[in-house]
C-alpha positions, 0 to 999 in steps of 0.5 A, a space after each residue: 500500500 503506497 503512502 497515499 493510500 494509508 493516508 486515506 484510510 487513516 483519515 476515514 477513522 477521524 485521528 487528528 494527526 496523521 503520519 505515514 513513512 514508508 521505507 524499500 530498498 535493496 541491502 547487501 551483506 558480506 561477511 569476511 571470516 578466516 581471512 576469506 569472503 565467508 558468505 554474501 546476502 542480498 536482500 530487498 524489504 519495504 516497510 514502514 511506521 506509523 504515527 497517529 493522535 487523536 485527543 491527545 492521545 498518541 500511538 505508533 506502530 511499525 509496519 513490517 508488512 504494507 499490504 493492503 490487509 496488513 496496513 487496514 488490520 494495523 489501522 483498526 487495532 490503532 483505533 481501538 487501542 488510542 480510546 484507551 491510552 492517556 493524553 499527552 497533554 503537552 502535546 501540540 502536533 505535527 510539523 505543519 506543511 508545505 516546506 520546500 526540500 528543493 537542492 538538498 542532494 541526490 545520492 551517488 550515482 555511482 554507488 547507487 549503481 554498486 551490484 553485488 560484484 562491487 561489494 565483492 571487490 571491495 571485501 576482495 580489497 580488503 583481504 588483500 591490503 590487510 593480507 599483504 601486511 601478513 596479519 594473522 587473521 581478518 574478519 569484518 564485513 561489507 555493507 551496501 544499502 540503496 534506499 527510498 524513503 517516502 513520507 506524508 502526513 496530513 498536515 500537508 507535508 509530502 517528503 520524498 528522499 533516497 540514499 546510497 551508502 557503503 560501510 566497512 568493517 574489519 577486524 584483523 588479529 597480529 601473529 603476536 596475538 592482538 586484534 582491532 577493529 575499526 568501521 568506516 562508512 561511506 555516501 560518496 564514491 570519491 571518498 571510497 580508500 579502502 587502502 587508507 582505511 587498512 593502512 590506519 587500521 593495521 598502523 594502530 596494532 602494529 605500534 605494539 609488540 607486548 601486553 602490560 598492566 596499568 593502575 587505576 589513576 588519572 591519564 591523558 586519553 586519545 579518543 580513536 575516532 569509533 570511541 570519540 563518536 561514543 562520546 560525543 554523540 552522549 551530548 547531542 542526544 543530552 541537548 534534545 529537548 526530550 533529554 532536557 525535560 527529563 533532566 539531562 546534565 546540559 539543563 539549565 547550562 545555556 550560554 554557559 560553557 560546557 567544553 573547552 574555548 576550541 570546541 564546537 559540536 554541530 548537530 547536521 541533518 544536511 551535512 554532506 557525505 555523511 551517510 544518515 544525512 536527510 533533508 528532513 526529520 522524522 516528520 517531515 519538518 527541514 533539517 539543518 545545521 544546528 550549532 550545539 557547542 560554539 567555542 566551548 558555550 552551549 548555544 541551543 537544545 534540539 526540537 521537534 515541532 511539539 516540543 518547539 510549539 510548547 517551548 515558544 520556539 521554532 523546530 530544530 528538525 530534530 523530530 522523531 516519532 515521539 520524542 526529538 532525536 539527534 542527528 550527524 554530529 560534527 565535532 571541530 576544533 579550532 587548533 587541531 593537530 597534524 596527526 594522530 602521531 602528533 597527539 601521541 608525543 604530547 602524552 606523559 602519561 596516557 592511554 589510546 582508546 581505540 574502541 569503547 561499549 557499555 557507556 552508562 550514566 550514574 547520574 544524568 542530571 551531573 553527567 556522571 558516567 562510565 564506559 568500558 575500553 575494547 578490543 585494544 587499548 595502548 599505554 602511552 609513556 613519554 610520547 611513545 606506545 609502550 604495551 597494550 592494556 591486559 589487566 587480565 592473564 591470558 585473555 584479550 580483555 582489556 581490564 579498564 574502565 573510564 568513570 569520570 565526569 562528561 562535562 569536564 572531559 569536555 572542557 579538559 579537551 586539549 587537541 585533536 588531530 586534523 582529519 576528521 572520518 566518518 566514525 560509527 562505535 558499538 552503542 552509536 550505531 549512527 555515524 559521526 564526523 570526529 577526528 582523534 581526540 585527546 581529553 587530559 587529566 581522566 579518572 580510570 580504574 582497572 579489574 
């Protein structure tokens, strides 16, 4: 059933708010395992969600099938279930229309046109830059997905977008015994360089040769990209007016300084080559480039329409289906580095994260947090890699946790190197443009 037509029958049962997005497109899976291709899927889906209101009241539902008996079935269990619920009395609607989409971007025409038989080479190139380098073992995968995205809603918004991107993922185990991970993404065929990717994911590895131990203390950290984007996207998501109202740590901080003088953190919907760029929100409503952090101030929160309309403001474009939600974050520091070599001969004392998970808050309302250092993690002494952190005998475990404050972590970043990537972690699948970071003076604790 096309947008349309579930519009329509939607209007029939009389909700006040009405909104349809449907989503089709072709993926392609490639698993990498023991050094060779392992298997290949490809896939063709279309499904979508739904966001109604009446009175108040609010409910959305999924459509994993858009069959006309599906949609009609999901349709009058909605209507039935949305006279039980509560109302959300601060509740003001949906983005009203029409808005004018017109220049934002097309996807590459060249990866749009990427068959199975290109993801192949790219997984074949892969194997063989990282095997040329006589590591051990490599394993990862290659994504390809071209998508259509199609949304109406009936306050006049009719939005229409398409997308092409690739993503890379590898992970390569020395002879000596140590692995690493990096994820790289990528919407421009320009900016495909699989050899630069593999040079810079065996070069961090390949800087150690022994393990070690270290004790729990304050270092320097140097964020590797997929660890940075962790980090940082913590803070977009603290600056949605969602996050705000239920007592984020950036609450009540407008115009105060949260970060260091040479940090800025955009929020981008139109960032161009970032492969979850849209020209509109989840409604419908037109993103843009939001200032979040300006030369270390906090500058403005995240909205959706509702939230705006609530707060006497304009929608940021932040729209999810219930609640406001980031979009690309794009770090910049006013002062950066050469390299990632260049951050690394400033450190003392330190440590080089290169991937993190299991990020959580003790305290949202301070930014009290921790989060836990994976796959590899590099001792720094007096500007040169010493050993990799195993606080556990005979296993890969790296043995550490950072627990500090994120708002001084903020303000204590000291540099960062001068090339930004396109970077996803563990727990921000989304991706994000941050460059290596290094962050002074950080609480971690060890098994």
């Amino acid at each position: 059933m096309m947008p349309k037509d579930i519009l329509y029958y939607s209007n029939k049962l009389k909700f006040d708010d009405i909104l349809v997005d449907i989503v089709s497109g072709e993926a392609t899976y490639l698993k990498i395992a023991n050094s060779k291709i392992d298997s290949v899927v490809n896939d063709n889906s279309t499904n979508g969600s739904l966001f109604l209101s009446k009175s108040k009241k609010l409910i959305s539902e999924d459509l994993p099938d858009v069959s006309d008996k599906s949609v009609k079935s999901t349709l009058k269990k909605a209507a039935k279930t949305i006279g039980k619920l509560s109302p959300k009395n601060d509740y003001y609607g949906i983005a009203e229309g029409p808005f004018n989409y017109k220049g934002r971007g097309k996807p590459d025409a060249k990866i749009s046109g990427f068959q199975i038989k290109d993801v192949v080479d790219v997984a074949e190139q892969i194997i063989s830059e990282l095997d040329y380098k006589d590591v051990k073992d490599i394993a990862g995968m290659v994504t390809l997905e071209k998508l259509k995205d199609s949304l109406m809603t009936n306050k006049d918004v009719n939005a229409n977008s398409s997308t092409a991107y690739i993503k890379v993922t590898a992970h390569i185990t020395t002879k000596e015994g140590f692995s690493y991970q990096e994820t790289a993404a990528f919407s421009k065929y320009s900016e495909i360089n699989i050899k630069k990717f593999c040079d810079n994911l065996y070069y961090t590895v390949s800087q150690i040769k022994t393990k070690g131990k270290i004790k729990s203390d304050t270092y320097d950290l140097i964020y590797k990209p997929s660890s940075a984007s962790n980090l940082l996207q913590e803070v977009t998501a603290a600056a949605t007016m969602s996050e705000i109202e239920n007592g984020s740590f950036l609450k009540g901080r407008l115009e105060h300084k949260v970060a260091d003088e040479n940090v800025s953190i955009i929020d981008s919907g139109i960032a161009k080559g970032m492969i979850s760029s849209s020209c509109y929100d989840d409604e419908g409503y037109p993103t843009k480039d939001n200032s979040v952090i300006e030369n270390g101030i906090l500058k403005t929160y995240l909205y959706n329409w509702s939230e705006a309309k609530k707060h006497n403001t304009e929608s940021t474009g932040n729209a999810g289906l219930i609640e406001s939600e980031p979009n690309t974050l794009i770090f910049k520091h006013k002062n950066p580095k050469k390299s990632l070599d260049s951050l690394i001969s400033e450190i003392d004392k330190g440590i080089l994260v290169t991937n993190t998970w299991y990020t959580r808050f003790d305290n949202h309302s301070t930014g009290d947090f921790s989060t836990v250092p994976r796959d590899l993690a590099i001792y720094i002494e007096k500007g040169e890699p010493k050993f990799a952190i195993s606080q556990i005998k005979g296993t890969q475990t790296v043995g550490i946790r950072v627990n500090d404050n994120i708002i001084r972590m903020l303000k204590n970043i000291e540099s960062a190197s001068k090339s930004p990537v396109q970077a996803i972690s563990w727990d921000a699948e989304e991706p994000a443009l941050v460059p290596d970071i290094l962050v002074k003076d950080v609480k971690v604790t060890t098994v």
